[in-house]
Structures are given as structure tokens and as C-alpha cells.
C-alpha positions in Angstrom: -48.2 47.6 72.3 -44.5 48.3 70.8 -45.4 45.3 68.4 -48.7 46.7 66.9 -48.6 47.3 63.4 -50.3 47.6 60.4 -49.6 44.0 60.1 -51.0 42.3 63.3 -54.1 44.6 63.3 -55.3 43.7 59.9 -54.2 39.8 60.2 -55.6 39.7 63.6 -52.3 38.2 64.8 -50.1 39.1 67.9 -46.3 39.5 66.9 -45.4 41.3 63.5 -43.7 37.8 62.3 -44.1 35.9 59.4 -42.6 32.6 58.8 -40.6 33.0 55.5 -42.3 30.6 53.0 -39.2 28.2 52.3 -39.8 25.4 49.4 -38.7 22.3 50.9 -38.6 23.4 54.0 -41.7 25.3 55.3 -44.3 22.7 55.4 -47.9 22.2 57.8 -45.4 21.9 61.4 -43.8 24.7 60.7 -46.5 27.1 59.3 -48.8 26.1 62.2 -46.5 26.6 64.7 -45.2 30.0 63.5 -48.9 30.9 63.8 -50.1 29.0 66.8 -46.9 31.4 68.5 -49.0 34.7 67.6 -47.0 35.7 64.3 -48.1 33.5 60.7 -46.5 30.8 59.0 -46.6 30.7 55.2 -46.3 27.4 53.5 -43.8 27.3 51.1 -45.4 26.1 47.7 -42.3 25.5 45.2 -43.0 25.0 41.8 -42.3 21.3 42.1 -45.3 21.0 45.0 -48.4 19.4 44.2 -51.9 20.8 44.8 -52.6 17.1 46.7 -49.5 18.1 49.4 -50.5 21.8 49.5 -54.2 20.7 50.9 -52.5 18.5 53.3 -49.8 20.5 54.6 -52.4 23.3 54.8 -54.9 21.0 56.7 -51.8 20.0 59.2 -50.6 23.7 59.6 -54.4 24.4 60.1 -55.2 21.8 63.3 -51.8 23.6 65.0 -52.3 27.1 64.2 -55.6 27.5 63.3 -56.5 29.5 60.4 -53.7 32.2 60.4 -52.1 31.2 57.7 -50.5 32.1 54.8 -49.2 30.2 51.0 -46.2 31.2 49.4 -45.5 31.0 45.7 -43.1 31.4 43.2 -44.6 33.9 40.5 -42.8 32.8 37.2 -43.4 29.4 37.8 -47.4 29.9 37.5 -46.9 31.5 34.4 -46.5 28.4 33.1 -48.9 26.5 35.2 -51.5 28.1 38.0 -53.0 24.7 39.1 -50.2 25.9 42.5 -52.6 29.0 42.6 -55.6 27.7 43.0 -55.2 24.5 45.2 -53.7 27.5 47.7 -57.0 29.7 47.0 -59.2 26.7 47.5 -57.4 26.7 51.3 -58.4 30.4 52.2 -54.9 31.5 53.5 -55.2 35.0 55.0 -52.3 36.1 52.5 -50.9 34.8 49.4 -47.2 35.4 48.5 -46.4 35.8 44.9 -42.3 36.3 44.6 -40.2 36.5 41.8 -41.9 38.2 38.6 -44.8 40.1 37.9 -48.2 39.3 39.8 -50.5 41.3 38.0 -52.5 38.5 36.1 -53.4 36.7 39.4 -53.9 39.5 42.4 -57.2 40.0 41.2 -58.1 36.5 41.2 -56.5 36.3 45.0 -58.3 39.3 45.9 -61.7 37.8 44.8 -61.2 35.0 47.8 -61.1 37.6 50.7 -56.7 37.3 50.4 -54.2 39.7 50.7 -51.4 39.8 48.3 -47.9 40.4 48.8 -45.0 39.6 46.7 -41.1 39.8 47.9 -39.1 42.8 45.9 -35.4 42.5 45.3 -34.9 46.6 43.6 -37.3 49.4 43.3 -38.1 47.9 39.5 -39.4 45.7 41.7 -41.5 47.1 43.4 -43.0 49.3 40.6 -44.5 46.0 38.6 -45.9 45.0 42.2 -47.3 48.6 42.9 -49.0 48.4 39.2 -50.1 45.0 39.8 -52.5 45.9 43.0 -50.5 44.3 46.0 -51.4 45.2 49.4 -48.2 44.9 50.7 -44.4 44.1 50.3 -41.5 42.8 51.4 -38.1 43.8 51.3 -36.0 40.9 50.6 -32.0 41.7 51.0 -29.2 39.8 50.1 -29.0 38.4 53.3 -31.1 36.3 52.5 -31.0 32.9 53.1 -32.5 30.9 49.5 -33.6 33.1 46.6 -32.8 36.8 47.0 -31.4 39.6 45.4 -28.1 41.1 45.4 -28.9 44.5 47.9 -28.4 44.3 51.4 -31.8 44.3 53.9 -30.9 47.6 55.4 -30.1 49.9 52.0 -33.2 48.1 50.2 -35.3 48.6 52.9 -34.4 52.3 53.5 -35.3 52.4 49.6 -38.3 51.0 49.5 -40.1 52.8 52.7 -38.7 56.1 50.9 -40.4 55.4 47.7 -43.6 53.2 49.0 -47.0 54.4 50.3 -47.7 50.1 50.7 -46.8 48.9 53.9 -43.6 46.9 53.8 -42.1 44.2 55.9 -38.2 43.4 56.0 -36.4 40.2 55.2 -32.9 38.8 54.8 -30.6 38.5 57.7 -32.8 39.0 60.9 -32.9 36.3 63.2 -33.2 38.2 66.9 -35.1 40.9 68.7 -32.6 43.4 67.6 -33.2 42.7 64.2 -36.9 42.8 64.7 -36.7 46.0 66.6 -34.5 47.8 63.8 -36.6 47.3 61.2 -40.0 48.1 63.3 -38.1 51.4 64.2 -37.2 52.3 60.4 -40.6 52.1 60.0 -41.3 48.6 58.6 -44.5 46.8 59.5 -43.0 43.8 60.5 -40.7 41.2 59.5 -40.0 37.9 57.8 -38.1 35.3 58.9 -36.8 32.1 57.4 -32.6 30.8 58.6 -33.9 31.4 62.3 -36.4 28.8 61.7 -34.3 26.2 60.0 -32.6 24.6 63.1 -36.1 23.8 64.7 -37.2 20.0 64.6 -40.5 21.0 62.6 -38.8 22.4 59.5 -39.0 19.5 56.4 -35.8 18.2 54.7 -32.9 16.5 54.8 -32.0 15.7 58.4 -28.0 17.2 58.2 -29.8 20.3 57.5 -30.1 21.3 60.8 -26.5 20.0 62.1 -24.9 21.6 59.1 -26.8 25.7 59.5 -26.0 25.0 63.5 -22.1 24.5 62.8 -21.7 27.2 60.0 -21.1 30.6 60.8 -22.3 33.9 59.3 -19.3 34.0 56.7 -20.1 30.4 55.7 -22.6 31.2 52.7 -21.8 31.4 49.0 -24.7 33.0 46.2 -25.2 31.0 43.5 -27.1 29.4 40.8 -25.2 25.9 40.7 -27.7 24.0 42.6 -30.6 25.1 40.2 -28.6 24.0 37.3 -27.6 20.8 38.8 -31.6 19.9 39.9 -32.8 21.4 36.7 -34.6 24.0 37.9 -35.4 26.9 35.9 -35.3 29.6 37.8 -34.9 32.9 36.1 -31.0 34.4 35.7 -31.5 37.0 38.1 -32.2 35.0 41.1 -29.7 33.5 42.6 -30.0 31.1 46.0 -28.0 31.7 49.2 -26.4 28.5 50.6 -23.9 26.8 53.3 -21.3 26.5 51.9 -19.5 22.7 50.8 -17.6 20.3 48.7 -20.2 20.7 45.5 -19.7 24.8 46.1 -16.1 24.9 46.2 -15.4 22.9 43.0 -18.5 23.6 41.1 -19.9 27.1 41.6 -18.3 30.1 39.0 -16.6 26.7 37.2 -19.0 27.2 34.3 -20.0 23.2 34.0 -22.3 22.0 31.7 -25.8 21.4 33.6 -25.7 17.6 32.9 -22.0 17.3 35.1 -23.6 19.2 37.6 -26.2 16.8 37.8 -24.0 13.7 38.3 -22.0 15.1 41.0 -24.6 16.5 42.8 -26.3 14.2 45.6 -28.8 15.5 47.9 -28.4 12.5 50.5 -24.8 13.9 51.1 -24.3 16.8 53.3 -20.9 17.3 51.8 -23.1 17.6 48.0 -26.4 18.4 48.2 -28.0 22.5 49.0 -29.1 23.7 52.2 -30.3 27.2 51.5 -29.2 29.4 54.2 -28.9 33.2 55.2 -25.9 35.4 56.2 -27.7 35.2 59.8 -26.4 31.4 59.9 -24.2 32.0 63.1 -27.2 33.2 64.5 -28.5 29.9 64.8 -26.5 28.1 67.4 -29.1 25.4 68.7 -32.1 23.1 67.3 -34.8 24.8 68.8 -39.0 24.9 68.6 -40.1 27.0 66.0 -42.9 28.9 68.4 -39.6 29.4 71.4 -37.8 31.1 68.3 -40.8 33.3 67.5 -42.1 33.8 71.1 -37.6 35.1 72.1 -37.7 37.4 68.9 -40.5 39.5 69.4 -40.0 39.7 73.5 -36.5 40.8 72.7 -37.9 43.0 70.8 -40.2 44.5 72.7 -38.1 44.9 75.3 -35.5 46.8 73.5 -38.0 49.4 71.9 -39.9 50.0 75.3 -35.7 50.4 76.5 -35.0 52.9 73.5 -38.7 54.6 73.9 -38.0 55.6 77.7 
């Protein structure tokens, strides 16, 4: 009962867990298995997805975890194109994640499916277009973060936010045990998300020195940047920087100023040494390839345990 929220009691799920909806790395596996161990895996739906590989990830994430499930996308990409929006809507995910820029043109379209909205806030500017917009629900994403995040830490943005939010509000960035879990459930978040915990385990997509590389790399071994975005010509806006490991391209490229089109030409994603594995500060956390469902199922007992511990 320590692990009852608002969260599992209106998603009808059993651990206060989501799977943090990664592009490139969160496909059908994962999400299904993050569900089918009692918390719910959101498919990560970049803005270079297609609708054809969201309705099959979604159908493999669907004969795993059954239909807890949730689609993750990236707001200010749709602005330019919302065919994303509604090959996840045609899917009938429990929640829809809209991140990164304003979602007030499409919660009530989401709404009008039977879908919960939630969108990922980086500052309390944040969260007041989300608030305006209608979502049910948000997520504090620190700095900890392992892809796109923000520049405030988990634990002062999420103080922050729970001061200044009636919505209920998860945590994310940088928690990757039962401790975590069971700090942010007893600062009075619903739940949490998690997305570096899951990246060692065999059913995450991607490059295959992914794993290896987050399993070596320690805590310290992260740099923010914007670097990889220029170099794969991806537009994401200014503000948003990605969390990565640390490498060769990092050292001699990142705050060097290069024109986009040398970035390009030295970047190779076939080489661990060159190409991006987005990562989180909890990296030296992750110290073994293990099953996505054993990494959800050890969270949430160690947390449990610990708040029944602190509750006695």
C-alpha cells in the first residue's frame, strides 16, 4: 500500500513507474515490459518516427504488456507535422506525453480519445503554458536527466513545482533505485519516471555499445550539450539541450563552435568513440545489463521497503 498513488489508482497499474519515453531507445520490448512489471512503458515517438513503426512497436509493446501503455512525443515537432499524433491516438495509449513546448492545440484532441495528457516541465514557465493548456498531470524533469532536459536539478524543480501545482506531478532525472523512488513519493510526488536505469537492459533499441558504454561510465561521466543535434541535423529548440556519455566527438567538438556541416562529417553513429548515447547523471547507477521488468520489480520493492522502514 506505500506505493498507491494518484498515479496507479487512475491507470489501474501496480508500481508508481513509468518508463521514460526515450527516442531511439524506448521501443515495443521495452514499453511492454515496463508495463507487463506493474508500472507503464511509454514508447518513445521522436520526431523522425513514422506512424507505420509507431503501430508496430505499439502492437509488440501491446502482446507483452497488454494495454497499459503510454506514447511519448516531442511537442514542437508536431507543430510542424501531427501525422506522430494521431498514428499514437489511433493506438488508444492510456496517456499521451507531449514534452517540450506548448500543448494546448492538441490536449483537447487527446482528451477526446479517453487519454490523459501529460507533458514534462523543465521551470515553472513551464508549467504555467501546461496548466493553461488542460494537462492532467506533469512531470518534473531535472537536469539529471539523461537526454533532453533542462538545466534545474530534480530535487529544487520538484520542490517547485509541488509548491506551486494543484496537478499531480511525477519526478524525473536522476533516479534509478528504491531510494530514489521513495524520496520523491515522500515529497509528495505521485510517482516517478525513469529512463538511464532502463538503458542497460537487453530490450532497449539502439546501437549495441550502448549498453557496454552507460555500464562503464560513471555518474561524473556526462556532458550537456547541443553538439549531437547539430551534427544529425536535428532541430531541436535552443533551450534544450541533451545529456550524454561522454567521448572523443564531446571532447573536441562540444563548446568548439563548428559549423553544423563539420559536425556532420566527423560524427559516426557506428562508433562508440563518435556517435551519442544519451545518458543521465544516474549512469554509475547502472552497473549490469539487466531485464527491464527485474529493474522495475528491485525499484519499487526497495522502495517500499524503505517507506514502510521510515513509516514505523
Amino acid at each position: 500500500m506505500a506505493l498507491e498513488t494518484w498515479l496507479t489508482r487512475t491507470l489501474g497499474i501496480e508500481v508508481p513507474i513509468f518508463g521514460a519515453p526515450m527516442g531511439g531507445r524506448a521501443g515495443g520490448t521495452l514499453v511492454g515490459e515496463v508495463s507487463k512489471a506493474g508500472g507503464l512503458g511509454l514508447l518513445g515517438a521522436a520526431r523522425y518516427a513514422t506512424p507505420e513503426w509507431v503501430a508496430k512497436e505499439t502492437a509488440v509493446a501491446r502482446g507483452i504488456g497488454g494495454d497499459a501503455f503510454g506514447i511519448g512525443l516531442m511537442t514542437w515537432a508536431l507543430d510542424d507535422d501531427d501525422a506522430l499524433l494521431g498514428a499514437a491516438l489511433a493506438e488508444n495509449p492510456r496517456v499521451v506525453s507531449l514534452s517540450f513546448g506548448d500543448p494546448a492545440p492538441y490536449v483537447e484532441r487527446i482528451h477526446a480519445t479517453g487519454a490523459l495528457v501529460a507533458s514534462q516541465v523543465n521551470t515553472i514557465d513551464d508549467l504555467r503554458v501546461v496548466e493553461a493548456a488542460g494537462v492532467d498531470f506533469v512531470i518534473a524533469q531535472g537536469g539529471e536527466a539523461g537526454g533532453h532536459t533542462g538545466r534545474i536539478g530534480t530535487l529544487p524543480l520538484l520542490q517547485e513545482v509541488l509548491e506551486a501545482t494543484t496537478l499531480p506531478v511525477l519526478a524525473a532525472g536522476g533516479i534509478a533505485t528504491g531510494r530514489g523512488l521513495a524520496a520523491v513519493l515522500a515529497s509528495g510526488a505521485e510517482g516517478a519516471m525513469i529512463g538511464t536505469a532502463l538503458l542497460a537492459s537487453p530490450e532497449t533499441i539502439g546501437p549495441e555499445y550502448a549498453r557496454g558504454k552507460l555500464i562503464a561510465a560513471g555518474s561524473a561521466d556526462t556532458v550537456y550539450t547541443s553538439v549531437f543535434d547539430q551534427a544529425r541535423s536535428q532541430p531541436w529548440p535552443a533551450r534544450w539541450g541533451g545529456r550524454a556519455l561522454s567521448n572523443d566527438f564531446t571532447s573536441r567538438w562540444h563548446g568548439a563552435e563548428a559549423p553544423d556541416a563539420e559536425l556532420a562529417a566527423a560524427y559516426d553513429p557506428a562508433n562508440p568513440d563518435l556517435g551519442v548515447v544519451y545518458a543521465g547523471e544516474a549512469a554509475g547507477l547502472v552497473t549490469a545489463e539487466r531485464p527491464a521488468g527485474a529493474v522495475v520489480r528491485q525499484i519499487a520493492a526497495d522502495a517500499e521497503r524503505l517507506l514502510h522502514r521510515y513509516a514505523e
